[in-house]
N, C-alpha and C positions, 0 to 999 in steps of 0.2 A: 051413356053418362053414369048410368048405377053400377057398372061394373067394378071401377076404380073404388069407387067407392064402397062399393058389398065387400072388395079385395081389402081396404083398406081395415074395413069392421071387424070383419073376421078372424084376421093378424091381432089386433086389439083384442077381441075375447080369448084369443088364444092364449095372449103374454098375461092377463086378465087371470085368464085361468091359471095358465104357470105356476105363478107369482100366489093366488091361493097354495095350489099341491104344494108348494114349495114351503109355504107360511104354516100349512097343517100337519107339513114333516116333521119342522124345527119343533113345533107345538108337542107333537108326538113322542119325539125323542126327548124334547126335554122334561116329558111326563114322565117316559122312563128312566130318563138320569136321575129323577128325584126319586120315584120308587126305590131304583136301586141304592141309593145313598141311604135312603130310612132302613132297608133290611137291610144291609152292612151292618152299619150305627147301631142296630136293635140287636141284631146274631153278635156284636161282639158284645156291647152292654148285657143282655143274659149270659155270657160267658163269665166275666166279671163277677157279674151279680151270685152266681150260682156255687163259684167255685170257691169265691175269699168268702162269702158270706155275709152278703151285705144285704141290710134290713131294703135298699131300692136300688134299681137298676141305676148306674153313674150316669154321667155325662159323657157320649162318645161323637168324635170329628173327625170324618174318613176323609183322607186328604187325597189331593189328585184328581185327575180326568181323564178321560171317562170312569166312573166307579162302575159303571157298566161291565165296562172290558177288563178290569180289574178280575171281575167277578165272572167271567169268561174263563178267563185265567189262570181262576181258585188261587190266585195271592192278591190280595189288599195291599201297597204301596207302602201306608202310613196311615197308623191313625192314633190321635190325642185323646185320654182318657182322664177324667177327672171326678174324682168320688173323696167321699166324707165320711168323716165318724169313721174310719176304717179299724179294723182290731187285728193288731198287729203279733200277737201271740192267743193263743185256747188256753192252754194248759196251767192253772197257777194262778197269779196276780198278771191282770192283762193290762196291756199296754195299749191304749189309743191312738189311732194316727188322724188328726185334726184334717188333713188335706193332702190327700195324695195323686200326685200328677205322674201319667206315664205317658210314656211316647212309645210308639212300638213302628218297629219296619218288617217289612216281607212277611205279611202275615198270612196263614194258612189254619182250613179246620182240618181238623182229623176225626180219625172215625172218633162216634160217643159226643162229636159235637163239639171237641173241647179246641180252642185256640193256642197256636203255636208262631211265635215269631221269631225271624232272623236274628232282630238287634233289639235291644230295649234299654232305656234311659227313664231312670225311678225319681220322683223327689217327694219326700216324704216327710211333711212338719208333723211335728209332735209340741204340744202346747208346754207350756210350764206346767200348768192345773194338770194338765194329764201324767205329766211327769210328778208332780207331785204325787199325785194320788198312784201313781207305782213304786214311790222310793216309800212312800210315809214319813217324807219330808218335804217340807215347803222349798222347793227350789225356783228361784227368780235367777236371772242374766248378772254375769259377776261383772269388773270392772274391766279385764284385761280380753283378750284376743282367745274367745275358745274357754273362759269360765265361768261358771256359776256362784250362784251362794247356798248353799244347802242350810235349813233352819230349822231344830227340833225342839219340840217342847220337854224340859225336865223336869218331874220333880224334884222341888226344892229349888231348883234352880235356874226354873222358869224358859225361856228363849235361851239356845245355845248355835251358834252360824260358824259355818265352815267353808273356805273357797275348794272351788276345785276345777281337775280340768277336762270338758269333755272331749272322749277320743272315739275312735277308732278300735271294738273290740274283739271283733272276729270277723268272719266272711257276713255274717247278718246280726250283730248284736252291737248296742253301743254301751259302752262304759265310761265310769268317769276316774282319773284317779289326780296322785298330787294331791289329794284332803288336809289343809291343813287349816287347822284353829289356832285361836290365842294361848299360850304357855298354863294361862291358868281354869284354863277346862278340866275340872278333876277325870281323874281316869274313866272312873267308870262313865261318864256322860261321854268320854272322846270315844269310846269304844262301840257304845251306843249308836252313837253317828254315823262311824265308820262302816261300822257293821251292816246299816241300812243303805251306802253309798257303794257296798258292795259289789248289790244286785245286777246283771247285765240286764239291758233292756232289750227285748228279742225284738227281733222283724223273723219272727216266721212266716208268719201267714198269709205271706206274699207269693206273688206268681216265684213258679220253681226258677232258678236258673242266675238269679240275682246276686249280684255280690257288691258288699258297702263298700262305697271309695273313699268317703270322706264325709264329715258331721262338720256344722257350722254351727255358734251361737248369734241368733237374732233376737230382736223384738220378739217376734210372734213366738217364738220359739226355738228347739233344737231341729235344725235342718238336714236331712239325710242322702245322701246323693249315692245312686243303684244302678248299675247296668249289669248287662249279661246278654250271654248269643245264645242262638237254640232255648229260648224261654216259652215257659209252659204258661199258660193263665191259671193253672190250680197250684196252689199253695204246694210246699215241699213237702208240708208233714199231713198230706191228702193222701 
C-alpha cells in the first residue's frame, strides 16, 4: 500500500522542487536585469556628466528588454536623458539651458569611454530669466506666434519695449530678428536695443552632431528642437 503512495510523494517533491529552481532562476535573472539597467543608466549618465559639464550626474532611462543582452551586444536600444541647469555655450556671456531632454537610439561606447549614438532627438528650454540675463534685456513672451517683447532701461528715458521674432539662426544658434519699436524711440535708445537683440544665442556645448530644426515661443520659455545621426556625447567645441 506505501508504494503508490512513496510513488505519489516523491513526484510532489519533485514538481515542489522544480517549481523552487525555477522561482530562484526568475529571481536570479531578474537580479541581473536590474544590475544591468543601473550600470547602463550610471555609464551613460557619467558620460553626460563628464563631457557637457555638469555640476551632477542627469537623469538616465535605458529602454528595452533585456538590457542584459543589449549590453552583450555593446548597443543600448534607447535611452532618455534628462538634465538641468545645463550651460549651453563656455566662451563669453553663457547661455543657460533650464531643461534639457534627449532621446538617443543605437547607442555604443568607444574607446576613452565616451558615448556615441545612431539617432538623437534634443529638446532644449531656455527660460525667459536666462534669456534675459544673455541679451541684457528683459525678454518676456510677445503676443503673436514665435514673438517676444524685449525691455531696456534708458537713461532719461526710462523703460523702452521692442517686439520681435524668434528664429531659427544657424545649425546650433538662435536669434531673433523683425525688432521693431514705436516711431518715437529716439535713435540713440533704438539702436541700443537693437544692438543687444543682436547677439546669437549659441547651443554649443551640446553632444557633437546636433543640428537646430526649429525654436518655439512658450510659457516656460523659448523651446529648441535638435536631432542629428552619428552623435558624440562630448560637446563640438571639446
Amino acid at each position: 500500500m506505501n508504494g503508490p503512495e512513496n510513488g505519489r510523494a516523491v513526484r510532489r517533491r519533485r514538481r515542489r522542487n522544480g517549481l523552487i529552481a525555477a522561482a530562484l532562476a526568475l529571481l536570479a535573472a531578474a537580479g541581473s536585469e536590474v544590475l544591468a539597467t543601473q550600470y547602463a543608466q550610471d555609464r551613460i549618465a557619467d558620460s553626460v556628466r563628464r563631457d557637457i559639464g555638469l555640476d551632477s550626474a542627469p537623469q538616465v532611462q535605458v529602454n528595452g528588454f533585456p538590457v542584459s543582452l543589449q549590453l552583450a551586444r555593446r548597443v543600448i536600444t534607447e535611452a532618455d536623458i534628462d538634465a538641468a541647469q545645463v550651460p549651453a555655450a563656455l566662451n563669453g556671456r553663457v547661455l543657460t539651458i533650464q531643461d534639457l531632454a534627449i532621446r538617443l537610439h543605437g547607442i555604443r561606447q568607444e574607446q576613452g569611454g565616451r558615448e556615441r549614438a545612431d539617432e538623437a532627438e534634443v529638446t532644449a528650454t531656455i527660460t525667459y530669466e536666462d534669456l534675459s540675463a544673455f541679451y541684457g534685456a528683459e525678454i518676456t513672451r510677445g503676443h503673436g506666434t514665435g514673438q517676444v517683447v524685449a525691455t531696456a532701461r534708458v537713461p532719461l528715458l526710462g523703460k523702452i519695449s521692442a517686439s520681435a521674432h524668434v528664429e531659427v539662426a544657424g545649425s546650433r544658434a538662435i536669434g531673433v530678428n523683425d525688432v521693431r519699436l514705436s516711431e518715437n524711440v529716439p535713435p540713440a535708445a533704438r539702436t541700443l536695443l537693437e544692438k543687444a537683440l543682436e547677439r546669437q544665442a549659441p547651443l554649443d556645448n551640446l553632444p557633437e552632431g546636433l543640428v537646430l530644426q526649429s525654436v518655439a515661443v512658450t510659457d516656460q520659455g523659448i523651446v529648441a528642437l535638435m536631432t542629428g545621426h552619428d552623435v558624440g556625447l562630448q560637446p563640438r567645441i571639446a
